[in-house]
N, C-alpha and C positions, 0 to 999 in steps of 0.2 A: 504494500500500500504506500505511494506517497504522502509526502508530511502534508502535500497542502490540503489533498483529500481530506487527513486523519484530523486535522485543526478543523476542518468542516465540521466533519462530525461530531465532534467534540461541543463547538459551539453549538450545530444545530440540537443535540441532546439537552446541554444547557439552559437552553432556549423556552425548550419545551415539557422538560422535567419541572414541576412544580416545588418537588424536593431542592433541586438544583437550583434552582432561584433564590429558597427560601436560604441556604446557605451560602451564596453570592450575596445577599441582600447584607444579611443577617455580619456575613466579613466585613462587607464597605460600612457598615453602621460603624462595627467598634473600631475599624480601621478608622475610622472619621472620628470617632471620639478620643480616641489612641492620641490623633494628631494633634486634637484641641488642646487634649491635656498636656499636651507635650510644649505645643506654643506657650501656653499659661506657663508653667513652668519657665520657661523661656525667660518671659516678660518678668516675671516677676523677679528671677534672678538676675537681670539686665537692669532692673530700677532699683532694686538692694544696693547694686554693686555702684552704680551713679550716685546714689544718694549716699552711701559709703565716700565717693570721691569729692560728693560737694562740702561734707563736713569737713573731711581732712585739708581740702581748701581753705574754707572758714575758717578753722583754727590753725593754720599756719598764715594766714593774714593775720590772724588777729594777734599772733605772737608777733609776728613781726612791725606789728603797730604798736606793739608792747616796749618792743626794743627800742623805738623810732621813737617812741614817748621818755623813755625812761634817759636815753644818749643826750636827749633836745633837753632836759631838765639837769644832765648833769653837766652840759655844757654851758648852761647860763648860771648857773652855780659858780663857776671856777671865775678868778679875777684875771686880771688882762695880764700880770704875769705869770699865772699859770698855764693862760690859755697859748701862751707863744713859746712855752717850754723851755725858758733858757734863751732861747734865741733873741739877736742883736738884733 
């Protein structure tokens, strides 16, 4: 028998078997719910992992505005010969 024959058949049975349908049908469901869940999953580990990154963002600006604040206050602290170091 040739294959393109035997795929005929195959489908034409498919087709028309009631059973066969019913577990064609019955795959693509949880195959499609399979996917959803699988996308969900996805997304949700995708927006963890960003929201993860906007924090760690936030608090290293904000440390570094910590520095910016704390250098700015210790530098108007110092008198004008400390602030030139020695230097003529």
């Amino acid at each position: 028998m040739q294959p393109e024959v035997a795929v005929t058949a195959v489908v034409a049975a498919a087709v028309f078997s009631p059973r066969a349908r019913r577990v064609i049908r019955r795959g693509l469901v949880y195959g499609m719910a399979g996917a959803l869940l699988a996308g969900d999953a996805i997304a949700s580990f995708a927006r963890s992992v960003g929201q993860g990154v906007q924090e760690a963002g936030a608090s290293a600006a904000s440390a570094a505005q910590q520095r910016t604040t704390r250098t700015t206050a210790t530098d108007q602290t110092k008198t004008p010969a400390e602030d030139t170091e020695g230097q003529a």
